[in-house]
C-alpha positions in Angstrom: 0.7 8.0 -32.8 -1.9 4.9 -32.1 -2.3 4.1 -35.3 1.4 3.3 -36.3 3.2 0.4 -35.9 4.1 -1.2 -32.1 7.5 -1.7 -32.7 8.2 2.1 -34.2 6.1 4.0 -31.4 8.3 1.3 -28.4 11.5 1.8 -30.4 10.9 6.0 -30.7 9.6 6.2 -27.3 12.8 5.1 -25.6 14.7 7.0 -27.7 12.7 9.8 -26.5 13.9 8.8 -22.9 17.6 7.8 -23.3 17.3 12.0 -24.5 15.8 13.3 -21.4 19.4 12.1 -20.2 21.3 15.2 -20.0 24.6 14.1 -21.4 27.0 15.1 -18.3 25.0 12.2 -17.0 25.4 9.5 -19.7 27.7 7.0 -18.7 30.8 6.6 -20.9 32.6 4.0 -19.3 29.9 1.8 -18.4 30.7 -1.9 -16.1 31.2 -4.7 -18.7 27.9 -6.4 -19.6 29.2 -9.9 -17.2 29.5 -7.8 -14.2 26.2 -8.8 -12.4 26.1 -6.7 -9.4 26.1 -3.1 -10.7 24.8 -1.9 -6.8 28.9 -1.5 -6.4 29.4 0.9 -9.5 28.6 3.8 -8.0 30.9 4.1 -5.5 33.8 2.4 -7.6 33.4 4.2 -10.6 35.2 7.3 -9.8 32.2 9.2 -11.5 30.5 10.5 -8.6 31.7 13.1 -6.6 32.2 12.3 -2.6 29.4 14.6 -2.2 27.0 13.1 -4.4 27.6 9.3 -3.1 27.2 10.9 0.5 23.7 12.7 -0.7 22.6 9.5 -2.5 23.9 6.9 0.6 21.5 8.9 3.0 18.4 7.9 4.2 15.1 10.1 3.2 14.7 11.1 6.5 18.6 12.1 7.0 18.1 13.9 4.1 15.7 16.1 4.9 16.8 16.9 8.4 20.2 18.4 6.3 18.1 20.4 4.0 16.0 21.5 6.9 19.1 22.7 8.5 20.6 24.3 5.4 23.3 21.7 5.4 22.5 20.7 2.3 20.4 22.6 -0.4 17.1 20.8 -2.3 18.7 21.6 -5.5 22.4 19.9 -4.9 20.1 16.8 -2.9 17.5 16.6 -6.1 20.6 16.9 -9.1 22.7 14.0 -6.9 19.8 12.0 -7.5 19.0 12.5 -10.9 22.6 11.7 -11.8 22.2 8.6 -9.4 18.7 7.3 -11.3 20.4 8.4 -15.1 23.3 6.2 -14.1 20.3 3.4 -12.8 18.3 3.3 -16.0 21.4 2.9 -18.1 23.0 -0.2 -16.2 19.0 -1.6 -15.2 16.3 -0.5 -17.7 14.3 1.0 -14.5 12.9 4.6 -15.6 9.9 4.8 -17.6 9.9 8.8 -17.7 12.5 11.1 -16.9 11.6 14.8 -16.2 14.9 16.7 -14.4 14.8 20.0 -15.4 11.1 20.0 -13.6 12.7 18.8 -10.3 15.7 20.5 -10.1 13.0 23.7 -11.1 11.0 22.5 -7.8 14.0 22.3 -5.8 15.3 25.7 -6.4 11.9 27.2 -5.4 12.1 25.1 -2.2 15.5 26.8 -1.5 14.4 30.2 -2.4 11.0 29.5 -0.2 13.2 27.9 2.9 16.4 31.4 2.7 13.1 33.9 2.7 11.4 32.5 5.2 12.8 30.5 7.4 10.5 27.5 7.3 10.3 24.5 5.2 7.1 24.4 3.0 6.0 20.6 4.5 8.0 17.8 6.0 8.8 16.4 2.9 10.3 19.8 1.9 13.6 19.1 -0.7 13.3 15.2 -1.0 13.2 13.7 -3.9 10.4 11.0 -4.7 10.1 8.6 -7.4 6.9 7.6 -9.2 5.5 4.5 -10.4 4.8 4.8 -13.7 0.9 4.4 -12.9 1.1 8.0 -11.1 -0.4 10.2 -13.4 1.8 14.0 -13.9 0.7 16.5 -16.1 2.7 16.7 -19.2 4.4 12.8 -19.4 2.8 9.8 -20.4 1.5 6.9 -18.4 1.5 4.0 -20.6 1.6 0.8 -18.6 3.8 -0.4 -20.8 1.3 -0.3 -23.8 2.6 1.3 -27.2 -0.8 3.0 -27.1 -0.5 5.2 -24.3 3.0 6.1 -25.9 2.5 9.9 -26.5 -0.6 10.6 -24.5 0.7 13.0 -21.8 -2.0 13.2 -18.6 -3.7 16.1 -18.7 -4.1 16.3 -14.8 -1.9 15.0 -11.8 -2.7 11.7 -9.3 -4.1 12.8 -6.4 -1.2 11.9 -4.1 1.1 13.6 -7.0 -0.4 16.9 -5.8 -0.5 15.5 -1.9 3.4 15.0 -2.2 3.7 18.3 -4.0 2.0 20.2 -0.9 4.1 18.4 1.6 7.6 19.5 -0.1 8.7 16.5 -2.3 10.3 17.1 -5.1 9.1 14.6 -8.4 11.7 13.5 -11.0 11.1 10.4 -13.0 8.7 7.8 -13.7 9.3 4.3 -13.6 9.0 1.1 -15.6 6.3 -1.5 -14.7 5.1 -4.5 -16.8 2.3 -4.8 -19.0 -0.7 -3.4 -17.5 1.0 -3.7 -14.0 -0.2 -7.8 -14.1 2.9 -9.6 -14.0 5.2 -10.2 -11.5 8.7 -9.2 -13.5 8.8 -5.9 -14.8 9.0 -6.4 -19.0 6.6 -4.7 -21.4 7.0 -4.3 -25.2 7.9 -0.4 -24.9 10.5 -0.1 -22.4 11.6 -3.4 -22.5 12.7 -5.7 -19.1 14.1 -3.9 -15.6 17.0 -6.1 -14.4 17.9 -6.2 -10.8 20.9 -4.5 -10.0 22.4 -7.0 -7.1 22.3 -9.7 -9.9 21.7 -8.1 -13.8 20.5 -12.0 -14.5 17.5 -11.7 -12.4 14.5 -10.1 -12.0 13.7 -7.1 -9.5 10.3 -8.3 -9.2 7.0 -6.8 -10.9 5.1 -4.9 -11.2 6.9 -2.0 -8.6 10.4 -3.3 -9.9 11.3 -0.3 -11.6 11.0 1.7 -8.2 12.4 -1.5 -6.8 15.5 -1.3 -9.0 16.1 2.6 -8.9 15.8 2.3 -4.9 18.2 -0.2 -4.2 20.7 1.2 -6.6 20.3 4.1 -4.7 19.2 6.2 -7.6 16.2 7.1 -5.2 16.0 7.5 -1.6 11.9 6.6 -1.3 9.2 5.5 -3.8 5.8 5.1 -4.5 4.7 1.6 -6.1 1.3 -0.6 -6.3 -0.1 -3.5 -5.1 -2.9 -5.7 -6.8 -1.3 -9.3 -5.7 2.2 -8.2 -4.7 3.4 -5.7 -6.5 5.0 -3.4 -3.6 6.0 -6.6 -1.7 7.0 -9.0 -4.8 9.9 -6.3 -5.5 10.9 -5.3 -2.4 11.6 -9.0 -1.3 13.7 -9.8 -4.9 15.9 -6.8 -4.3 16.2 -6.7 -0.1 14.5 -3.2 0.5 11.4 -2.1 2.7 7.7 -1.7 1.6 4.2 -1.2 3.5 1.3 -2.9 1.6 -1.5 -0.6 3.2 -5.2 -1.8 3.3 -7.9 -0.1 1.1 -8.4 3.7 2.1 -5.5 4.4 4.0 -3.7 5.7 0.9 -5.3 8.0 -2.2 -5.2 5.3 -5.3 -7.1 8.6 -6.7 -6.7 9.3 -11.1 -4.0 7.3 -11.2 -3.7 5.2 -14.2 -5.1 1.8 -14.7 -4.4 -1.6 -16.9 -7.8 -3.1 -15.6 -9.8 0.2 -15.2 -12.6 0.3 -13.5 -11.8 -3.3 -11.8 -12.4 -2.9 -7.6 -13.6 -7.0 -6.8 -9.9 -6.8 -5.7 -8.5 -3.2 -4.7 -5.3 -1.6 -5.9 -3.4 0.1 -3.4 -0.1 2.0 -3.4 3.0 2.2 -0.4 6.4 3.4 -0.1 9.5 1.4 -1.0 12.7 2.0 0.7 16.3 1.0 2.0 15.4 1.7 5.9 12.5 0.8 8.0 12.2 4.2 9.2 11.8 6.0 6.2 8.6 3.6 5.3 7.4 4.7 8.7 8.1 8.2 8.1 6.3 8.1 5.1 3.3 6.5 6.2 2.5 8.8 9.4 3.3 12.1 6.8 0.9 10.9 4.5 -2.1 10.0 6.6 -1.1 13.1 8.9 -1.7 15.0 5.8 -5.7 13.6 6.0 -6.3 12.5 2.2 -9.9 11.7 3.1 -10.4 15.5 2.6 -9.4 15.4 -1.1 -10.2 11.7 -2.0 -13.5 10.6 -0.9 -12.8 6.3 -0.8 -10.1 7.1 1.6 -11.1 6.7 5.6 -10.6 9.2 7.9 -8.6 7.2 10.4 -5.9 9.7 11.6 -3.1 7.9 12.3 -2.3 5.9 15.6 0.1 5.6 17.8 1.1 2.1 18.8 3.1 0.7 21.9 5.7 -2.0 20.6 4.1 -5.1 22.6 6.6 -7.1 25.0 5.7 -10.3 23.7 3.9 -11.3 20.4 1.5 -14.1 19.1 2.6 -15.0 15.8 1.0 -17.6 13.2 3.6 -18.8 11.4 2.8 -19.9 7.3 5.4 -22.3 6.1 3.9 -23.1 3.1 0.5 -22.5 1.4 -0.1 -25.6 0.7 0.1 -25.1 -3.3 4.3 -24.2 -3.6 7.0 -24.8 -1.2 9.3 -22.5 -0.6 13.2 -22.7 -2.2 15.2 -23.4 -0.1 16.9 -19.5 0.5 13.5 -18.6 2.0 12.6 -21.8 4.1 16.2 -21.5 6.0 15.3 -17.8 6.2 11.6 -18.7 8.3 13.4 -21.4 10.0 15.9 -19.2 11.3 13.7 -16.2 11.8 11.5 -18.1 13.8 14.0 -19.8 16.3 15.0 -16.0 16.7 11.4 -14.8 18.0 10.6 -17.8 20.2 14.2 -17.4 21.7 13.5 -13.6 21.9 10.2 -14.8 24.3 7.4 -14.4 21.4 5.2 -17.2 21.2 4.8 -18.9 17.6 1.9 -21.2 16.6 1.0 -22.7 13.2 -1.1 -21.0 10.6 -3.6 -23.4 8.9 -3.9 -22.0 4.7 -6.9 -23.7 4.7 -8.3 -21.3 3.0 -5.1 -19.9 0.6 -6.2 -22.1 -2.3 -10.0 -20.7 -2.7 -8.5 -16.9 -2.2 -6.3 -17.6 -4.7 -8.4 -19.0 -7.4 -10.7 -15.7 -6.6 -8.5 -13.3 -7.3 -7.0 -15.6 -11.0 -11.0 -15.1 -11.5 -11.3 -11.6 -11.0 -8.4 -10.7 -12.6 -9.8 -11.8 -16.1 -13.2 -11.0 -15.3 -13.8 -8.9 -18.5 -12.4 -11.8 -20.7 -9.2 -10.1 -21.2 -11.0 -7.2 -23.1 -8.9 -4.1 -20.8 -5.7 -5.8 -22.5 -7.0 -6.3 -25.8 -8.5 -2.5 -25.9 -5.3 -1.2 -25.2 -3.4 -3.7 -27.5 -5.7 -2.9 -30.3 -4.4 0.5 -31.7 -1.2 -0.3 -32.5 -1.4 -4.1 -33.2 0.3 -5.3 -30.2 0.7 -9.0 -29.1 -0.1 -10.2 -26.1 3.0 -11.0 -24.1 3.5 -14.7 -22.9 3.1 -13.3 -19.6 -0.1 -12.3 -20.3 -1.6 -15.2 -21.9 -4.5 -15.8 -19.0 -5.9 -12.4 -20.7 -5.6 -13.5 -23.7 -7.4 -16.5 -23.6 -10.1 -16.4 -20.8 -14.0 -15.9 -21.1 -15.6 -12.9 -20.3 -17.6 -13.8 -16.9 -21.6 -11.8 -17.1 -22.8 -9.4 -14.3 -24.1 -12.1 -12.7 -21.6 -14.5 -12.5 -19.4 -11.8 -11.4 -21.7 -10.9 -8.2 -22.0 -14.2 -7.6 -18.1 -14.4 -7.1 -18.0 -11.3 -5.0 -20.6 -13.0 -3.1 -18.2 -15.8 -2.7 -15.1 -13.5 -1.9 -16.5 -11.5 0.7 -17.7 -15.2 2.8 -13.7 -15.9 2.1 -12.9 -12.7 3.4 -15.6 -13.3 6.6 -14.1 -16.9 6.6 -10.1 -15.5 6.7 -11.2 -13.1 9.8 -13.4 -16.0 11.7 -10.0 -18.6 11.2 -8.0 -15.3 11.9 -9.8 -14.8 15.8 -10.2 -18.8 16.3 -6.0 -18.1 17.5 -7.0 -16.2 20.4 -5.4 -12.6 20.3 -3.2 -13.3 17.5 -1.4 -10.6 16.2 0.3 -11.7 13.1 0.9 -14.3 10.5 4.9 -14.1 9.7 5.3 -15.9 6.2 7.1 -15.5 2.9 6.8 -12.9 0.4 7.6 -15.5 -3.0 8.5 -18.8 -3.3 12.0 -17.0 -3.9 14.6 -15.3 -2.8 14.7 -14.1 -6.4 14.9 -15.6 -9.4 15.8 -15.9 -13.4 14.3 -13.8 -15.8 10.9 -15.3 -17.1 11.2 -17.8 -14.4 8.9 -15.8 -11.9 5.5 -18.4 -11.5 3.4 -18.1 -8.6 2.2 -15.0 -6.6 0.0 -16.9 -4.0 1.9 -15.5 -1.0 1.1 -12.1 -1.4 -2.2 -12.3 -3.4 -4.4 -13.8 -0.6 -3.7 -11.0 1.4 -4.9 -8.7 -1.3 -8.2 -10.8 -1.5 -8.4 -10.3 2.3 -7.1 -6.4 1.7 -4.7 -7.0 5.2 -1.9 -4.8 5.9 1.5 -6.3 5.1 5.2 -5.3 5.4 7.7 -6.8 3.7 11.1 -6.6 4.8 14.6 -7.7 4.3 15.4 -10.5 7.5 19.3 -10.4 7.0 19.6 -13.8 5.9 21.0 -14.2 2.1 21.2 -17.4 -0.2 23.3 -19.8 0.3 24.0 -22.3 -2.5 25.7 -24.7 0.3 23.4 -24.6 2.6 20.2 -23.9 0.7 19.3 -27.5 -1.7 15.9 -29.2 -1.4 15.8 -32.2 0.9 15.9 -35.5 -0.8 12.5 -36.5 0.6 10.6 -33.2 -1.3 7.4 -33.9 -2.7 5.8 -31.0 -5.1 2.5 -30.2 -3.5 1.1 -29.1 -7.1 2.4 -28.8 -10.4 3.4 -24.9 -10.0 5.7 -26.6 -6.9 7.4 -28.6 -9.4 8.4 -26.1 -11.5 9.4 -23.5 -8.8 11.7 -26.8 -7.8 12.7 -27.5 -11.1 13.3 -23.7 -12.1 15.3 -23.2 -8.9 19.4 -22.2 -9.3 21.0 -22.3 -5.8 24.5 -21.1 -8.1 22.8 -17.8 -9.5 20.7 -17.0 -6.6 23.5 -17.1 -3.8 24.5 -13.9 -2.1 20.5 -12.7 -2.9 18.4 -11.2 0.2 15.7 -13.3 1.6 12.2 -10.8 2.4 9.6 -12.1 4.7 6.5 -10.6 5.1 4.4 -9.8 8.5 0.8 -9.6 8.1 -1.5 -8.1 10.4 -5.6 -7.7 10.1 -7.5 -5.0 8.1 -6.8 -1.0 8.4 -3.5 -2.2 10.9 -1.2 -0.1 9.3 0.2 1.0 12.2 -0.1 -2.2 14.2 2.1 -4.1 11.6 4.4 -1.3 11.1 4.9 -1.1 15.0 5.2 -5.4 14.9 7.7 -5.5 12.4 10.0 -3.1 14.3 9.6 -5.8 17.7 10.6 -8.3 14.9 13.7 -6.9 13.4 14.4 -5.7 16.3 14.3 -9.5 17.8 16.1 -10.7 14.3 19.2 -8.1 14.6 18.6 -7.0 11.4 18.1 -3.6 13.5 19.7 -2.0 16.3 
């Protein structure tokens, strides 16, 4: 198939994939093309079944503590939400692969396994868990959005693929990313662009936006995505759902797919993306409880810890990078979130980004290291442009071994640097700060990644998570006195829509050192906690 034209193998392919769609579950009275927020159909449609919006409504862990109780069965859990996500790829473009006969075959098994016996088979046992397209499974492609992966099944499964399998998941569908995973909207010349389903004329974020789009139309109730320089915590924050962005090692990133193989100066890493806090915390104690250092051998055996919520925190706050203000949505949002944690007793100081601008201009570097020649390769087979998006690969030099350990050099004293500033605070314990520039924003209009991608250099924990404040086009204009700080500032100002972008969620994002998974999962339940955006 490589050596046909890009255009035929992207224009067969999701034809392929609109057939996987059993056709009980292809809509035939779809929302009209002008109704924006499609989150609503569902329930409004009158095409689900009570019982099916009830399964689909319910968190991951509610979920399974019905089908561990035989309330519900894995098979009438698993076909709800195969329905759900059909329904989600036809109204947002979200699924990159779509395998339901294999799940609902897993569930029944489960079923059979759980009336014999007695027991579940693990404590994910019946749910079902959605893929990032990256996530190699035997038998489906993985093709990053290239035309040239387009009808190269994997031969074996990702690491945590098999993990998941062992703890009781069931596995379902794929889902779409952008061009080699590098851009922060989710469009690719084979599947086409994921549209966010609170607002069909913007993005859901890249490159987890499929999983961010299929979550938060409830087409899945937990998902796995990436993160290179904000791809859990860019989509979770356009589309107002939950993610962890774990350090290196916490997580197998084991034979999973890769649009930069063989690149490690900054470290991939994947997380869970959902609707509740609790299920990301869930998640993330089942996982490392399940010790993948034993199967993946870059993964550190640090069992996981159990954390006492501190009284009172010590929280840097970043306002602004110093290279792109804020809009407006999301400075109101910090503003307001931090008046809540000082009045809640937690003491706030300033963070200093002194250091934002060099970590940022590291990881462009690395990024493009090989001169672009990843993309190209892939590109190649079946004569595929480059994307816009993707013009820094298209057009950068190829740095030599040398100059490429000289910029390692220069990342790890940035990353010696970061930790020095970091324990200058006294016992800080977090740096509270926004996820984008945006709440969200237009298609193609998605610019600057700086807030998440220094923490990638750094390889810091992260959460990102919905604060409970939503645009405002009132409230939220720029101040007559702005000043763009750079260039990108201006045109995040001059891109900015307060008219499309009102009603959209607002996602901060709570950093905490190195390996502090638990730390910064533990923090951010003190801060919702203090926010009201929890019980």
């Amino acid at each position: 198939m490589s050596s046909a034209n890009w255009e035929e193998v992207a224009r067969k392919k999701r034809e392929d994939l609109f057939a996987r769609i059993p056709a009980d579950y292809r809509i035939q009275n779809p929302p009209p093309e002008d109704q924006l927020d499609v989150t609503v159909w569902p329930r409004e449609s009158g095409w689900f079944s009570e019982k099916e919006l009830e399964i689909t409504e319910s968190t991951a862990t509610s979920i399974l503590q019905k089908i561990a109780t035989k309330e519900w069965t894995a098979e009438e859990v698993t076909r709800a939400f195969c329905k759900r996500a059909a329904a989600a790829h036809q109204l947002t473009n979200c699924l990159s692969e779509i395998f339901f006969e294999e799940g609902i075959k897993q569930a029944k098994a489960l079923d059979e396994h759980l009336r014999t016996t007695g027991q579940v088979i693990g404590p994910l046992h019946g749910l079902p868990i959605s893929l990032k397209d990256n996530f190699n499974v035997v038998g489906y492609d993985s093709t990053l959005g290239f035309t040239s992966l387009v009808g190269k099944p994997a031969t074996y499964n990702a690491t945590l693929v098999d993990m998941l399998e062992r703890l009781g998941a069931v596995r379902y569908c794929k889902t779409n990313v952008p061009t080699a995973m590098m851009i922060a909207e989710t469009v690719n010349n084979t599947f086409g662009r994921t549209v966010n389903p609170r607002n069909r004329l913007l993005t859901s974020g890249g490159s987890s936006g499929g999983e961010a789009a299929l979550i938060v139309f409830k087409g899945s109730p937990l998902g796995i995505g990436t993160d290179i320089g904000g791809s859990l915590r860019i989509p979770a924050a356009c589309t107002g759902i939950f993610t962890l962005r774990p350090s290196f090692g916490r997580f197998t990133t084991q034979r999973c797919k890769s649009g930069l193989a063989g690149q490690e100066a900054v470290a991939s890493v994947n997380g869970p993306m959902a609707r509740t806090f609790e299920d990301i915390v869930f998640y993330s104690k089942t996982i490392v409880d399940a010790k993948p250092w034993l199967v993946d051998p870059k993964c550190v055996p640090i069992p996981w810890r159990t954390v006492e919520p501190k009284q009172k925190l010590k929280i840097a706050v970043l306002w602004n990078d110093g290279v792109v203000v804020p809009t407006p949505p999301v400075m109101r949002a910090m503003k307001e979130t931090v008046e809540k944690l000082r009045s809640a007793g937690h003491e706030l100081v300033e963070w200093d980004p002194v250091l934002h601008v060099q970590a940022l201009e590291f990881l462009g570097r690395m990024f493009v290291a090989d001169g672009g020649k990843s993309v190209r390769s892939l590109l190649a087979p079946t004569r595929e442009p480059f994307r816009p998006e993707m013009a820094p690969y298209e057009q950068a030099p190829e740095l030599g071994t040398f100059d490429m350990w000289q910029l390692q050099l220069a990342r790890s004293e940035l990353q010696r640097q970061y930790l020095e500033q970091w324990q200058s605070y006294g016992e800080l314990d977090a740096i509270l700060c926004p996820t984008t520039p945006y709440a969200t924003v237009e298609h193609g209009n998605f610019k600057y990644v700086g807030y998440t991608g220094v923490y990638n250099v750094v390889d810091y924990s992260a959460v990102t998570f919905p604060c409970g404040i939503t645009a405002d086009k009132e409230k939220d204009q720029y101040p007559a006195d702005y000043v763009p700080l750079s260039d990108l500032c201006k045109q995040v100002h001059d891109n900015y829509n307060a008219e499309i972008v009102h009603g959209m969620p607002v996602g901060l994002q709570l950093v905490a050192k190195r390996l502090e998974e638990e730390k910064v999962l533990a923090m951010t339940e003190t801060v919702l906690k203090a926010i009201a955006a929890i019980q």
